[in-house]
N, C-alpha and C positions, 0 to 999 in steps of 0.2 A: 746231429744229422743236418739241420738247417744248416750250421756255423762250418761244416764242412762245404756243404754244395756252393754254398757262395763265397765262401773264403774269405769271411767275416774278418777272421784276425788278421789274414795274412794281409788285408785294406786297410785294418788298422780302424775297426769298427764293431758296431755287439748289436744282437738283436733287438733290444731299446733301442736305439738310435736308431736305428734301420727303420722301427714301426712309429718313431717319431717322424723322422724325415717325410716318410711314405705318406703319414695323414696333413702335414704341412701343405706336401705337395696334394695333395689331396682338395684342400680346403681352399688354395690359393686357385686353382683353377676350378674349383664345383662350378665358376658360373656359368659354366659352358655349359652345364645341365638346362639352364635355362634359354641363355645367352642366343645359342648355336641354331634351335630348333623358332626361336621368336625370330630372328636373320631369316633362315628360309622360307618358313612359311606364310610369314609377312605377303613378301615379295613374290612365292610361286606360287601358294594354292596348298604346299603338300601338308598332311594331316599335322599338326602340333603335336597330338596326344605319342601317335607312332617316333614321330621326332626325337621327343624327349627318351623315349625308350631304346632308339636308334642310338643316338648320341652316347647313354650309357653302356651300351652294349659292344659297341666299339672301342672307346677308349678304353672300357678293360680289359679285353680282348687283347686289342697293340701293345699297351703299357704291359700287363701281365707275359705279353709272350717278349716283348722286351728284356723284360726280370730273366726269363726261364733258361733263354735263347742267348742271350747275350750277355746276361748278367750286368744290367748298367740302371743306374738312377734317372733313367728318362720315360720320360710319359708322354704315350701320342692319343692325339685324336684330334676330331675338325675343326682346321684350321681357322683363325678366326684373319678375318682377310682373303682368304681363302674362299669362305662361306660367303661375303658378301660379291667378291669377285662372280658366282655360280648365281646367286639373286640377283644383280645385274645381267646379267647373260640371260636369263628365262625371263629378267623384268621389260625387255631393251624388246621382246615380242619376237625376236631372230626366233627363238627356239620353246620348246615346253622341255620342263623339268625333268622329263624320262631323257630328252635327248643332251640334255644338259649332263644327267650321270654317265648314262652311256662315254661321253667327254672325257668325264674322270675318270671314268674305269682304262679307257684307252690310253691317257697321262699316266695314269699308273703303271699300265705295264708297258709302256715306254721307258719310265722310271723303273721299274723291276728291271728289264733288259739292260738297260744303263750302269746299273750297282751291281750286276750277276759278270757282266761283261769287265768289272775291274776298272770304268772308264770314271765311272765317280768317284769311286775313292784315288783315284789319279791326279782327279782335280781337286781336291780337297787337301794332298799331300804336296801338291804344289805350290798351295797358298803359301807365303814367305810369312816368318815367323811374326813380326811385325805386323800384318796384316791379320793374323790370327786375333794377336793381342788386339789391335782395335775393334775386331769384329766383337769380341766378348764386351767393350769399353761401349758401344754404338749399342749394343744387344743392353747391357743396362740404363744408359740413358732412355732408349725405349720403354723400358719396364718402367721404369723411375717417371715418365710419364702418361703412361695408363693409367699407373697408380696416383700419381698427381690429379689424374682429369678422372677415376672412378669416384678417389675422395672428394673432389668440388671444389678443392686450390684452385686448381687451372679450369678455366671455360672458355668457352668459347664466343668468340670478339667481333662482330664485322667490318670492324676497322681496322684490329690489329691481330685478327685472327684467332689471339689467345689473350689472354687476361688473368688477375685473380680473383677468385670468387669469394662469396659472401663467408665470414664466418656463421656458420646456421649449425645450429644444435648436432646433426650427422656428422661436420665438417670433426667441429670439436670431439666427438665421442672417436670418430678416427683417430685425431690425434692424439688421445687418451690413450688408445694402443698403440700408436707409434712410439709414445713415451713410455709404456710398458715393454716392447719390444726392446729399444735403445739400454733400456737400464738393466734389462734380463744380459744384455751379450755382455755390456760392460761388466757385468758380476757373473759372464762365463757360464750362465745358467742353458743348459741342451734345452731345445724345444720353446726359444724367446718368441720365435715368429707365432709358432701356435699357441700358446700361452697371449699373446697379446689378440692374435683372433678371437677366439674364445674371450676375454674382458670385454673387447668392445661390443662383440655380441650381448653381452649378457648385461652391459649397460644399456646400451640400446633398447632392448626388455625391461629397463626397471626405469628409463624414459618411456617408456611406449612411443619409439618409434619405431618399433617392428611390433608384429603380434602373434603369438603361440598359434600354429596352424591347428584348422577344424579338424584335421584328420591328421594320422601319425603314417596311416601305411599305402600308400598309391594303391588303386585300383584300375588303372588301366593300361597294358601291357600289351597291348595288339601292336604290333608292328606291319601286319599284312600291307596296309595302304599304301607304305613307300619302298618294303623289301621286294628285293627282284622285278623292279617294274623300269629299268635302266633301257634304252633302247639305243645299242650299239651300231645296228646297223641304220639308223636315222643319224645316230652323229657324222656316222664313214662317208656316207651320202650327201650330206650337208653340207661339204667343203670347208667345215671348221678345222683344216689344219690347223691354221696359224693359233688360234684359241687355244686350241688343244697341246702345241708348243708353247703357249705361255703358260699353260697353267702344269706342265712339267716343270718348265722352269722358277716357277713362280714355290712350287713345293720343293723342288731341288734345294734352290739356294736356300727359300727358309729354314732347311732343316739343317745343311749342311752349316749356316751360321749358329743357329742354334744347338747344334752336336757339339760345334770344335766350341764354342764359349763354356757350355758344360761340361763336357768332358775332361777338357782341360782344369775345370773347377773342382772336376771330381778328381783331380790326379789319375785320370786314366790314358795316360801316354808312357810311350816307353825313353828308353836315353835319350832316341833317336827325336823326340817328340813326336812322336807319331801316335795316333789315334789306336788303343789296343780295342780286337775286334770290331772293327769297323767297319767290314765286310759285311758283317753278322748284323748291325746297326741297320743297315743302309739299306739290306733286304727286307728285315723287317717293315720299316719305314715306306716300300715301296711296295709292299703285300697289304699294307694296313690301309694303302689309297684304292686299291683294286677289293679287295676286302668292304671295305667300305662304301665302297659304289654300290657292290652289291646288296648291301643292306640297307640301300636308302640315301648315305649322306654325302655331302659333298668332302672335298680333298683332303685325308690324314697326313697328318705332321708331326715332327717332334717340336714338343712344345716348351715355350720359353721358361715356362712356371715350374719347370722342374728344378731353376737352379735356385728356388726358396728350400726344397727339400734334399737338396742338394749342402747348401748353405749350413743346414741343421744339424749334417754330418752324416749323410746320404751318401755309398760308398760302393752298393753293391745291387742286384738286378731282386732283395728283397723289399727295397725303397719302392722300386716299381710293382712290385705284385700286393703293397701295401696301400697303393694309390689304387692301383687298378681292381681291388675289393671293394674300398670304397665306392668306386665308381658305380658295383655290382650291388651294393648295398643299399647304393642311393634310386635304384630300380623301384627297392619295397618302398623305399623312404623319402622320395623326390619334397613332401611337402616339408618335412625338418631342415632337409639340407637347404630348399628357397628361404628361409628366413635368416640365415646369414647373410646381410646385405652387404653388398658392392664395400661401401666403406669401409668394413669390418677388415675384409681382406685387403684391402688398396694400400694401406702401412707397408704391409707385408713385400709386397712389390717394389715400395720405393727402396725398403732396407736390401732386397737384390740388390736392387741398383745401386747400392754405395759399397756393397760389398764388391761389387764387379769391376766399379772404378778401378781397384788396384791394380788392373792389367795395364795402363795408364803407364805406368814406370817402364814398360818393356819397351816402348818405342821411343825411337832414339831421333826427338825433335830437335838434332841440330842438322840433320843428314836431309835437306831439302827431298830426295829420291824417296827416303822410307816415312818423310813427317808427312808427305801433302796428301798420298795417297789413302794415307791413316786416316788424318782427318777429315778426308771426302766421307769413307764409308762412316766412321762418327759422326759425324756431322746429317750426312744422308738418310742414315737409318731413321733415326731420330725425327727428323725433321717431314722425311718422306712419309712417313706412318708403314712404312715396308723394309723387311730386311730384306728381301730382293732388290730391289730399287735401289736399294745404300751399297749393297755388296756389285752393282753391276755397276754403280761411279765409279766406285772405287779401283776395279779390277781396269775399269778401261783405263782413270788415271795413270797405275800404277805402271801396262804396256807403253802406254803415250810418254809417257815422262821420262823411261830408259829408251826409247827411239829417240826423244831429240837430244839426250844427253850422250847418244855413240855408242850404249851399252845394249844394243839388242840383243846379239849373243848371248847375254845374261837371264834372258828370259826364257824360261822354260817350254817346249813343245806345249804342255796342258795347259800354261796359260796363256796361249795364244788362243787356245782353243777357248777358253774360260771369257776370254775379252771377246771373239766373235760372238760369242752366244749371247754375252752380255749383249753387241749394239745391236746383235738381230734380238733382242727382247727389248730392249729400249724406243729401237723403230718399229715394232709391232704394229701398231695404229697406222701409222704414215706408209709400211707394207701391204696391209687392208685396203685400206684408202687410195692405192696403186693398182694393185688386184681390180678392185671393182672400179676405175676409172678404165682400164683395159678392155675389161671386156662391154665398158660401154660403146667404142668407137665401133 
């Protein structure tokens, strides 16, 4: 019955590997349980406790209907960049946090209208093959350094920005599972990413650098504090278009990078290379940020940590309803899942990233037209701390560089569109900053 509805065989996959994948993906991003709700509430005021119960409630929600709906190994919920983006904006004192969702809610179903209207997945099929590949190439070196800068490799410099960090007892127990992870794939073993979680946790325990929580089952599930208290018509009133256009754009492109790297991981393209169901993707993705408004949190996404579960051999939409359980599970369970620390999982993340590398070979660096623009959005993603930011160098490179070369003909109508959007998201600030010098005179 399962191996039917998701068409197990026919992906060239079995229910193990599905429930492996799924808790992978599961584990690799738990931190957002915590992560997500400490970002907001920091910054605006809203309840933590409600948060953390938000935050769960959501991502299983999107990921689950993800599964159901589309049948694909992706997992959403609040955006991380996203969240701080929304904590900036209510911390800047423009706005309070109702009017901040209200925002989101409005981005989203600008974004819903967008993917219903056939206009997203237009510009998603226009991205040139090459550029696909570097976005997955740019999408793992990102990963490769969160996970870098989670484990404590990489810190942070005031002179040179970044740095390497101390070898310290965490650092190592990390890399205790990255050497366990590395030697599970070499010897072909399913489930190395998880497997290597799980050791470094449970050394970490026999170091006492974590400690068995006081309690096993949460006790507080109120969400009233932040659900339905979004205040739309303060955002409409407020003349935060331009905000409100960036943070469309700002989940557009991040998901839309993060779809075509995974999807493509997932072998879910047709001859054509094109994106199967991705209609279905794009909706949901776009219902999961209005959805979400409503329940309290800031901008849903699809998220990059699905191509750990992905990687495991994650093939079909029960990957995701195996993550989005956990999510549901870790409601009763929030104090087990907090003692998997950051490093435990931060391996796991750099092994994406070397896995993702091999997109690398698809573009073809002698072709000055197809190598620079590659390398902008690689390079960009990466270095920007934003897969929007890298994908809107990139895309504008990619216009500029066949206008002065005489091939503009060659550019597609959407991404004409796709480069506008870009430098009106790139000039945002300097738009603002024109606005209200306007209506000073």
């Amino acid at each position: 019955m399962v191996g039917q509805f998701f068409r197990l065989r026919a992906k060239g996959t079995n229910t193990k590997t599905e429930v492996v994948a799924g808790v992978t993906t599961f584990l690799t991003m738990a931190y957002i349980i915590l992560v997500n709700p400490n970002i907001l509430s920091d910054s605006t005021g809203m309840d933590k406790e409600a948060l953390i119960a938000v935050t769960c409630i959501v991502t299983a929600g999107a990921t689950i209907m993800t599964g159901l709906l589309a049948n694909a190994p992706i997992a959403m919920a609040p955006g991380m960049g996203l969240n701080s983006f929304f904590a900036v904006l209510v911390a800047s004192g423009k706005m309070d946090w109702q009017t901040a969702l209200g925002m989101v809610f409005l981005s989203g179903v600008l974004f819903l209208i967008l993917s219903l209207s056939g206009l997203r997945k237009g510009i998603i099929e226009a991205i040139p093959t090459s550029l696909v590949s570097a976005i997955a190439v740019g999408i793992g070196l990102f990963i490769t350094f969160i996970g870098l800068k989670n484990l404590g490799i990489v810190v942070q410099d005031k002179i040179t920005f970044v740095s390497a960090g101390a070898m310290t007892g965490t650092v190592l127990i990390g890399l205790f599972g990255l050497l366990v992870m590395i030697y599970l794939e070499i010897k072909k073993v399913r489930g190395a990413l998880l497997v290597g979680i799980v050791a470094s946790t449970v050394l970490a325990l026999i170091c006492r650098k974590i400690e068995l929580p006081e309690q096993v089952i949460s006790s507080h599930l109120d969400i009233s504090a932040v659900a339905f208290k979004l205040d739309v018509l303060g955002a409409l009133r407020g003349g935060f278009f331009g905000t409100i256009f960036t943070l469309t754009f700002m989940d557009m492109f991040d998901s839309v990078g993060t779809m075509v790297a995974c999807c493509h991981q997932a072998k879910m393209v047709d001859k054509n290379n094109r994106i199967k169901g991705l209609d279905r993707l794009l909706s949901i993705d776009a219902a999961a940020t209005v959805a979400g408004a409503l329940m309290g949190t800031s901008t849903t996404t699809a998220y990059v940590e699905s191509a750990a579960g992905i990687e495991q051999g994650g093939r079909t939409g029960l990957t995701s309803i195996v993550t989005g359980l956990g999510f549901l599970l870790a409601l009763l369970f929030v104090p087990v899942v907090g003692i998997v620390p950051g490093y435990a999982t931060a391996p796991a993340l750099i092994m994406v990233g070397l896995f993702m590398m091999k997109e690398i070979k698809k573009i073809d660096f002698t072709d000055m037209e197809e190598a620079f623009p590659a390398f902008v959005i690689i390079v960009m993603i990466a270095l920007s701390y934003s897969i929007s930011t890298g994908l809107a160098f990139g895309f504008i490179s990619f216009v500029l560089i066949k206008v002065v070369s005489g091939k503009a003909g060659q550019v597609k109508a959407a991404m004409w569109c796709i480069a506008g959007l870009s430098v009106l998201f790139l000039a945002m600030d300097q738009v603002a900053n024109l606005i209200g010098y306007l209506r000073g005179l």
